[in-house]
Residue frames relative to the residue before (quaternion, step in Angstrom):
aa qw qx qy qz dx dy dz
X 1.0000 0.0000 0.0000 0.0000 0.00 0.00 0.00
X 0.1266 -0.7884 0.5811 0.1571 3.56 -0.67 0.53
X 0.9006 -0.3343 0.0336 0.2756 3.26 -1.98 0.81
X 0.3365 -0.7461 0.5670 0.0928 2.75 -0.66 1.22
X 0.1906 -0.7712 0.4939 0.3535 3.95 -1.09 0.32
X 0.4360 -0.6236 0.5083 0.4033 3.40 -0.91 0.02
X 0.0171 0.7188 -0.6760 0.1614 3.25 -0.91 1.20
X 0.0551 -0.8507 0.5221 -0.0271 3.83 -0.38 1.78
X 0.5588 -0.6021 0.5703 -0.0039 2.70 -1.51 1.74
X 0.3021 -0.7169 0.6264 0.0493 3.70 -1.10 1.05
X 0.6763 0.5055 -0.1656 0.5095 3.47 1.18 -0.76
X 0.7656 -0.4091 0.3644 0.3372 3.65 0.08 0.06
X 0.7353 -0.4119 0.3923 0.3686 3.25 -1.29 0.17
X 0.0753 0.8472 -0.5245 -0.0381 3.74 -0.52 1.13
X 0.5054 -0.5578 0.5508 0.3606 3.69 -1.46 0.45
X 0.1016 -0.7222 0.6706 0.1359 3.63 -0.82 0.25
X 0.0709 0.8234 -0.5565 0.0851 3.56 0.44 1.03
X 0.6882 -0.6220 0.3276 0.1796 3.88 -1.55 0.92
X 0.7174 0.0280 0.1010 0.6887 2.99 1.68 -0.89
X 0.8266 -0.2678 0.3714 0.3272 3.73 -1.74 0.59
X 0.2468 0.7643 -0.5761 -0.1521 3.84 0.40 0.08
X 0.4531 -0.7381 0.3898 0.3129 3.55 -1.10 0.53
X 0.6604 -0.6306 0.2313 0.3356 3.10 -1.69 1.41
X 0.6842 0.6028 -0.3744 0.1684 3.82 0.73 0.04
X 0.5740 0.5814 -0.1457 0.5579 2.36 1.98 -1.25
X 0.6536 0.5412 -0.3334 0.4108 3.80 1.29 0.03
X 0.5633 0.6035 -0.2605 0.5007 3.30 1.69 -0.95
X 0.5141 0.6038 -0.2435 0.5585 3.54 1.40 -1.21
X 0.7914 0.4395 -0.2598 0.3361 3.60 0.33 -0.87
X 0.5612 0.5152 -0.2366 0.6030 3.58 1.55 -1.70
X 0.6773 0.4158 -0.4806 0.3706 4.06 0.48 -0.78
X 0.5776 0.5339 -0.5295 0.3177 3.89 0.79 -0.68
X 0.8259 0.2466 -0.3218 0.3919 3.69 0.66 -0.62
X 0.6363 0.2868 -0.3169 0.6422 3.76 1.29 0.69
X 0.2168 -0.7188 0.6185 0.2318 3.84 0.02 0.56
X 0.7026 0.2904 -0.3228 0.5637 4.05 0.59 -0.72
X 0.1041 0.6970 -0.6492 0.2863 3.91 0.08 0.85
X 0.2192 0.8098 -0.5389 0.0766 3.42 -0.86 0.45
X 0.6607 -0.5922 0.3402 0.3115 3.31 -1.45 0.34
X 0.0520 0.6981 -0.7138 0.0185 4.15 -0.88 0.50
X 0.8419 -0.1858 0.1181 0.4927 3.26 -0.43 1.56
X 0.6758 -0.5105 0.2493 0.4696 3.76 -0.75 -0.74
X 0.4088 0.3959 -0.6125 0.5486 3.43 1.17 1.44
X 0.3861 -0.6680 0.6068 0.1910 2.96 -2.22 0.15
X 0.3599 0.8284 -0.3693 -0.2186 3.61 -0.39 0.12
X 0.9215 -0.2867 0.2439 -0.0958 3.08 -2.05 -0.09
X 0.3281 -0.6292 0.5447 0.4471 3.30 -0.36 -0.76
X 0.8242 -0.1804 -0.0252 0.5362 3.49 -0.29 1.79
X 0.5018 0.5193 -0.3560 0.5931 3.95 1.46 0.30
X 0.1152 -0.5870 0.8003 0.0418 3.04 -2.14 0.38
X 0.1660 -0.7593 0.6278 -0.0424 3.57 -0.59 1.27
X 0.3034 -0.8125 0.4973 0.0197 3.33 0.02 1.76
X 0.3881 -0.6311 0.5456 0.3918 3.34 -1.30 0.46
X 0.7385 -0.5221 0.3776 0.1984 2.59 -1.94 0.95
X 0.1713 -0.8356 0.5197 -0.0491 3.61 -0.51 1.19
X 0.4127 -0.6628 0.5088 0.3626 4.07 -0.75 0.23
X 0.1468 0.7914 -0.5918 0.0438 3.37 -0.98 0.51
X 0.7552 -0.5048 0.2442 0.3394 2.81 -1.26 1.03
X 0.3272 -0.8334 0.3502 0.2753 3.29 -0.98 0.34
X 0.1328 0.6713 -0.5696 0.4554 3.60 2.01 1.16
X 0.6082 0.5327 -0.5204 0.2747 3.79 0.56 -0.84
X 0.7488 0.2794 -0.2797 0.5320 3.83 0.59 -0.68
X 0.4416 -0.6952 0.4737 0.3119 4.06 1.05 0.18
X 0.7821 -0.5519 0.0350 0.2870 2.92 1.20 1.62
X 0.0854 0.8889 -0.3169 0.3196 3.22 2.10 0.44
X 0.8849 -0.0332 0.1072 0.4520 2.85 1.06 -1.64
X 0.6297 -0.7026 0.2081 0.2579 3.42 -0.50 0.95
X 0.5512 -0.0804 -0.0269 0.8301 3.60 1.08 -0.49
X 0.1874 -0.6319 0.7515 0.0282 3.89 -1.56 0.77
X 0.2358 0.7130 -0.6496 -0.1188 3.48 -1.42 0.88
X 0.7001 -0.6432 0.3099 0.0083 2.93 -1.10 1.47
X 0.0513 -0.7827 0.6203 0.0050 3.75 0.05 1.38
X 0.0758 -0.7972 0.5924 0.0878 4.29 -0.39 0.30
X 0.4651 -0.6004 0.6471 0.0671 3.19 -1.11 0.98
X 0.2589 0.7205 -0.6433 0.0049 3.71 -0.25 0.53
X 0.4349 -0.6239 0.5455 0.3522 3.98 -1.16 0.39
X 0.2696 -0.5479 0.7724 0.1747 3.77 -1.35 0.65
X 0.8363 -0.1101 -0.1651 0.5110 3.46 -1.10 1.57
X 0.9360 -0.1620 0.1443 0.2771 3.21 -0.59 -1.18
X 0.6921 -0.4913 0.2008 0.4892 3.67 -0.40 0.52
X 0.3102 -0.8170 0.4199 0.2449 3.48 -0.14 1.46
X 0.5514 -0.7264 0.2758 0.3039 3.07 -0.99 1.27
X 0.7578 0.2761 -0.1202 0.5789 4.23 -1.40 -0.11
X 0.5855 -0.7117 0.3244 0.2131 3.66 0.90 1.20
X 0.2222 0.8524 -0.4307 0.1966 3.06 1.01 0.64
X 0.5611 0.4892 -0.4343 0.5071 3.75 1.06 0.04
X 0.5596 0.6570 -0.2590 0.4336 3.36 1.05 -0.46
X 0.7038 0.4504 -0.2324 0.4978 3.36 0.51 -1.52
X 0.8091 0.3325 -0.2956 0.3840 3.40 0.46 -1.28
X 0.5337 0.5808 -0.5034 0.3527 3.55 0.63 0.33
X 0.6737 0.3970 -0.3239 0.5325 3.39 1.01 -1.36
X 0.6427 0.5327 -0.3727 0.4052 3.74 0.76 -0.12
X 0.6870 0.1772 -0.2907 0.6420 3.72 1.03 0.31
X 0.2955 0.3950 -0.6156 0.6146 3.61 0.72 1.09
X 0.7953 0.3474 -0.3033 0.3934 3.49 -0.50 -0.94
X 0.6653 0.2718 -0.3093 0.6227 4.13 0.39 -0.67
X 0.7397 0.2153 -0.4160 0.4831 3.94 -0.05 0.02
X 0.5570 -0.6533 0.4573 0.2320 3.85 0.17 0.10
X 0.5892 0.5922 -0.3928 0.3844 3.21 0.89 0.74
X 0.6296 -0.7066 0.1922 0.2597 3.82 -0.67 -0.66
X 0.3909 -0.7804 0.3328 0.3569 3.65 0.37 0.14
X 0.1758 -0.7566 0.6294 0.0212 3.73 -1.19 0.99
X 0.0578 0.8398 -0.5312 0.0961 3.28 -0.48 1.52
X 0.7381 -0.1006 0.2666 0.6116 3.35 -0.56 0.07
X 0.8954 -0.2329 0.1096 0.3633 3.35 -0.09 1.48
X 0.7420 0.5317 -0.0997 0.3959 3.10 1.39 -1.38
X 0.0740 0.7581 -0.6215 -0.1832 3.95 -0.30 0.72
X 0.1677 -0.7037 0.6903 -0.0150 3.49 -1.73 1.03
X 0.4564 -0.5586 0.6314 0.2845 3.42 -1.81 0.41
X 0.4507 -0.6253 0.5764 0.2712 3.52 -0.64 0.41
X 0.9163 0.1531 -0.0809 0.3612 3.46 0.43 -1.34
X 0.3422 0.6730 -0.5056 0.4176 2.99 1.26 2.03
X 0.8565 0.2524 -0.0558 0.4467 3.11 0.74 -0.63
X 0.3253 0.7218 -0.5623 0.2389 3.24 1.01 1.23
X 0.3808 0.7592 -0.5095 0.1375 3.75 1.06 0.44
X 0.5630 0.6304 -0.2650 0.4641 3.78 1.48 -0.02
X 0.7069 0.2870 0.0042 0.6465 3.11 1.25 -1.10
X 0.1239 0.6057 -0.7844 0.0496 3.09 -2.18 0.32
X 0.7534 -0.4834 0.3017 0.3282 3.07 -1.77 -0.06
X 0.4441 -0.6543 0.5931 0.1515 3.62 -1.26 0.56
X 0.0851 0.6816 -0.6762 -0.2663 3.37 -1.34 0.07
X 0.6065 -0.6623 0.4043 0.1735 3.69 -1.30 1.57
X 0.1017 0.8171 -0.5300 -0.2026 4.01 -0.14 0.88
X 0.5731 -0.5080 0.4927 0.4131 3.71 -0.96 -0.51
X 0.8042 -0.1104 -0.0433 0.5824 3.27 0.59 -0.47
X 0.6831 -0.5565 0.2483 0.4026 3.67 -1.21 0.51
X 0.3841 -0.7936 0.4435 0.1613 4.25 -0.74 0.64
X 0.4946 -0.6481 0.4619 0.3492 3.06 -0.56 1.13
X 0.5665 -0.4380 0.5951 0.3647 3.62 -1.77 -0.10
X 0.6029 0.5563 -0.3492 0.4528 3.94 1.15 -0.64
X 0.8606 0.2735 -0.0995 0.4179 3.33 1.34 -0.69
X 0.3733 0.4055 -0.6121 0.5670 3.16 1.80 1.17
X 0.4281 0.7519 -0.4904 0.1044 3.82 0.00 -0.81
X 0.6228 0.4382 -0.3702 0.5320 3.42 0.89 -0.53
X 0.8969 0.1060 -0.1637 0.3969 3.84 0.66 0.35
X 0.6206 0.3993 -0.1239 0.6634 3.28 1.74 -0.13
X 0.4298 -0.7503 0.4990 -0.0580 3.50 -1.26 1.35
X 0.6107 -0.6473 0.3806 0.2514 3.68 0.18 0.83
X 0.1127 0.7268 -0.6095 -0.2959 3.84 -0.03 -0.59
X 0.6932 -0.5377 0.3562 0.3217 3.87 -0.51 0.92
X 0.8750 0.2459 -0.0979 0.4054 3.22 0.58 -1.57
X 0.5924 0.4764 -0.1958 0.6195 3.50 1.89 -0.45
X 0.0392 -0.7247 0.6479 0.2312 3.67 -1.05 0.35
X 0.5278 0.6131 -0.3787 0.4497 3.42 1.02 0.19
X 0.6886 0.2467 -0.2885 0.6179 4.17 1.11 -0.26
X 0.2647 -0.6557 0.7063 0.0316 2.35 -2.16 0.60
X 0.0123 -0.7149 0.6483 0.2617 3.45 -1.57 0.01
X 0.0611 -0.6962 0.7071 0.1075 3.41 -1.71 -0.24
X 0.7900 -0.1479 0.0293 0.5942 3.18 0.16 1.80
X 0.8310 -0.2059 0.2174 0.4688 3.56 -0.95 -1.21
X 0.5367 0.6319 -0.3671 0.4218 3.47 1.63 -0.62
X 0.2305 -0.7866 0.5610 0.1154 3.68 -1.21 0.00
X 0.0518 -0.9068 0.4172 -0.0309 3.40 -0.72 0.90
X 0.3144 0.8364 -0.4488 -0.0069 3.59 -0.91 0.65
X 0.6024 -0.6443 0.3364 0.3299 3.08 -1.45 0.65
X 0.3113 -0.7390 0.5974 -0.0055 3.25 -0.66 1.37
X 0.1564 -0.6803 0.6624 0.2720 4.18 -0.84 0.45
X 0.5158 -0.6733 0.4213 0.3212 3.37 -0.64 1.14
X 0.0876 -0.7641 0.5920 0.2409 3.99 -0.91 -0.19
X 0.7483 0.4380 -0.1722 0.4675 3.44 -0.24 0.87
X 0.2238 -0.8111 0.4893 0.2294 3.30 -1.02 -0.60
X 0.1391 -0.9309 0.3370 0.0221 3.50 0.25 0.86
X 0.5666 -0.7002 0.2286 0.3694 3.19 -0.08 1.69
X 0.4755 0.6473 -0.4657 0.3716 3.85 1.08 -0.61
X 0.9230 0.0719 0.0000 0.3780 3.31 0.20 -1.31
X 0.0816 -0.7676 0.5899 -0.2369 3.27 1.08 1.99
X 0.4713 0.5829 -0.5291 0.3976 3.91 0.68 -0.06
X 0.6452 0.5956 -0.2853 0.3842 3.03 0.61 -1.98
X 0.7234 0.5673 -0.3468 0.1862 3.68 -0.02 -1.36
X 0.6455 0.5174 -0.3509 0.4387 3.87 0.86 -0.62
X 0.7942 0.2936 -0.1262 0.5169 3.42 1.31 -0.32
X 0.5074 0.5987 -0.4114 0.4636 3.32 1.06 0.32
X 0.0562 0.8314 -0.5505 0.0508 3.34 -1.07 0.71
X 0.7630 -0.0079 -0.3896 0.5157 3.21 1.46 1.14
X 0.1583 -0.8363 0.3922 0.3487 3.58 1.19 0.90
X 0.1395 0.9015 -0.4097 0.0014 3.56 -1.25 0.64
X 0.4769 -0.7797 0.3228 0.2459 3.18 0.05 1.85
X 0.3469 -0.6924 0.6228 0.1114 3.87 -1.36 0.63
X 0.0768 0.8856 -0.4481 -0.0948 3.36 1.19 0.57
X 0.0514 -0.8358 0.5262 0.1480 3.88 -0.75 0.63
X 0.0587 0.7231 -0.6822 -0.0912 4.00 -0.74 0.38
X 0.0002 0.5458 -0.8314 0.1040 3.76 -1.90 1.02
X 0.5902 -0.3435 0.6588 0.3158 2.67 -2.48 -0.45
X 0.9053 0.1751 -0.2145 0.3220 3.44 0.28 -0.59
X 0.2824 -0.8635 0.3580 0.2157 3.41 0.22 0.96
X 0.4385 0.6428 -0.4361 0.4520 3.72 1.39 0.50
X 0.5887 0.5396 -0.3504 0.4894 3.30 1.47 -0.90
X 0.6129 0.6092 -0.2653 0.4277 3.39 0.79 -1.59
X 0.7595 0.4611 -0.2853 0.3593 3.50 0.47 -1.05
X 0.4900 0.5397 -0.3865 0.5651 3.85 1.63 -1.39
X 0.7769 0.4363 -0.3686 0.2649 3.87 0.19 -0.95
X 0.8412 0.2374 -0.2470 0.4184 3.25 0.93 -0.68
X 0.4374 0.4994 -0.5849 0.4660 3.39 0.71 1.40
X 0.6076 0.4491 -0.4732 0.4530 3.40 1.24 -0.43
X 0.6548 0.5477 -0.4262 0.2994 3.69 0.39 -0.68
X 0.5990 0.6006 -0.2773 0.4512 3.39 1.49 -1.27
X 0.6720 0.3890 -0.3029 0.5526 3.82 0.68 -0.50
X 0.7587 0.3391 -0.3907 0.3959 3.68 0.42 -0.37
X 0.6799 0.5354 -0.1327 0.4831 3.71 1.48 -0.56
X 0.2543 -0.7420 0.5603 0.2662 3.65 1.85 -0.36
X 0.5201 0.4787 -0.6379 0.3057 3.93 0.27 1.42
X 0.4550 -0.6965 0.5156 0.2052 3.01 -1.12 -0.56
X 0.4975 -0.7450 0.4399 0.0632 3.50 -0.17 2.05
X 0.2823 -0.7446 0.5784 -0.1769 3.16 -0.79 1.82
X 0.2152 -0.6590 0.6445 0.3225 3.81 -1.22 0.19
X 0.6206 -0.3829 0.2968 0.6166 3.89 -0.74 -0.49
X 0.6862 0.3592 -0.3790 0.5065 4.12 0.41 -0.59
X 0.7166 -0.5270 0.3457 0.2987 3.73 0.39 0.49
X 0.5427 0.6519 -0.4670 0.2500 3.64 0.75 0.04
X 0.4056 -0.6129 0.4880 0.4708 3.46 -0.61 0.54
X 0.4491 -0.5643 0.6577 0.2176 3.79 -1.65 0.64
X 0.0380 -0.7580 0.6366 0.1369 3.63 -1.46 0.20
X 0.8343 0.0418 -0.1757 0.5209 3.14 1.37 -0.11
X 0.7127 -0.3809 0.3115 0.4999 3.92 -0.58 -0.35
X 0.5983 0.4731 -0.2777 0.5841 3.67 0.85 -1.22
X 0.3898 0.6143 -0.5438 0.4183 4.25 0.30 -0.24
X 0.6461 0.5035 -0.3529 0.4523 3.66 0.46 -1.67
X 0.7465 0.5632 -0.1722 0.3096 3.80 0.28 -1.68
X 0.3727 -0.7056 0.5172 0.3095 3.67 0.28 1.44
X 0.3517 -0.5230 0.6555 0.4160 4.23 -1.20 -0.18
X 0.8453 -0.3286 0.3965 0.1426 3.10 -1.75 0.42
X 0.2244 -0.7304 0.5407 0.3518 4.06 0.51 -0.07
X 0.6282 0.3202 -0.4400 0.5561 4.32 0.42 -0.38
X 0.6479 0.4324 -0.4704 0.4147 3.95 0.42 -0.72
X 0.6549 0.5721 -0.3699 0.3271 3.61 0.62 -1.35
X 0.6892 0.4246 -0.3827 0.4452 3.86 1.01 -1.25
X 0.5643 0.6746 -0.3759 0.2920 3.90 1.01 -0.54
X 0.6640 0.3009 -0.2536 0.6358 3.64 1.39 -1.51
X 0.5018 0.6287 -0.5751 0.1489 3.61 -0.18 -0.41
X 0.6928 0.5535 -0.2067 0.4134 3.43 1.26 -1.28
X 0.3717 -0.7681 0.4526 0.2590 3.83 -0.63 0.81
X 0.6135 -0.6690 0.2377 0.3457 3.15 -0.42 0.84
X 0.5764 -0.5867 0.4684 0.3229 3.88 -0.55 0.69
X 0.0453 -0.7094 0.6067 0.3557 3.71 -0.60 -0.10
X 0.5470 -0.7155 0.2768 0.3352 3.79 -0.89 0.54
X 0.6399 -0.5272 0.3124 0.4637 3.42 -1.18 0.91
X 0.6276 -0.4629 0.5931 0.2000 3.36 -1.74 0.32
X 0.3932 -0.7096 0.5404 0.2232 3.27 -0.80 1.46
């Protein structure tokens, strides 16, 4: 991807998405990382967010990145929402709608720089080494990593609470992240749904959305992404 300009936003964290994405398939998207998301008119919000409707905006906003750009904004409802969560969920529907992220000044590709990060799977309380073993490998000198083949793993104490896994919370009593990083994030993704079903957690990407399958991990194309974004037309009237 080449240079991006900086172009700062007063308003919160914004998608910079390719095309119009439609309002169901967006509500569907904001609920994976709030399950009690809901509708207010033609915003959506959050936990301590307002997910604005999508608006046109120029297209200086991504510094020409992108050809036509409509705009999804992250605004906070009272105060700064806590464990950056206006944040995440923007670059998290940049990244499932193909488009880019405006932060503080800053525009970014989600799906460049996931070489630091990957997906998680959320436990309630912290797992023995007796009860990764069926898929995870000790490191000798660490009881806190793992491997599985080429994939790495470690226990992470969660910080926070992320709307995804508000199940988890009445019954958790030390919340603790399964953090995974690879090269191939199909692998990453088969592992942490397997870990989530044998461990009763619940499988995260790095911005907190809950995952349902392996391909979740795998930004879409940018020519596919402007194609689904658009709700379907119903057809003209004979």
């Amino acid at each position: 991807m080449g240079w991006l300009a900086k172009r700062r936003l007063r308003t919160g964290p914004t998608a910079a998405l390719p095309a119009k994405p439609d309002p169901g398939e967006l509500l569907r998207l904001v609920q994976l990382a709030d399950p009690n998301a809901r509708r207010d008119g033609d915003d959506i919000v959050a936990v301590d967010v307002r997910v604005c409707a999508p608006v046109e905006a120029d297209k200086d906003l991504t510094g020409g990145e992108l050809e036509r750009v409509w705009a999804v904004r992250v605004a906070a409802e009272g105060p700064l929402p806590l464990d950056f969560f206006d944040r995440y969920l923007a670059e998290g529907l940049a990244f499932r709608l193909g488009g880019l992220a405006v932060c503080r000044g800053e525009v970014s590709d989600p799906a460049d720089d996931g070489a630091e990060s990957g997906p998680a799977v959320i436990l309630p309380v912290r797992p023995s080494a007796e009860e990764l073993a069926p898929l995870l490998q000790q490191d000798e000198e660490d009881e806190f990593l793992f491997t599985a083949g080429e994939v790495k793993a470690a226990l992470v104490p969660q910080k926070g609470q992320p709307p995804a896994v508000q199940e988890l919370l009445p019954f958790a009593t030390e919340l603790t992240a399964v953090e995974l990083r690879g090269d191939d994030p199909l692998k990453l993704g088969a592992l942490a749904l397997e870990l989530s079903e044998a461990l009763n957690g619940i499988p995260v990407d790095r911005w907190r959305f809950r995952i349902d399958a392996p391909e979740d991990l795998v930004a879409p194309a940018k020519d596919e992404a402007e194609e689904e974004l658009v709700a379907p037309t119903e057809p003209a009237p004979e």
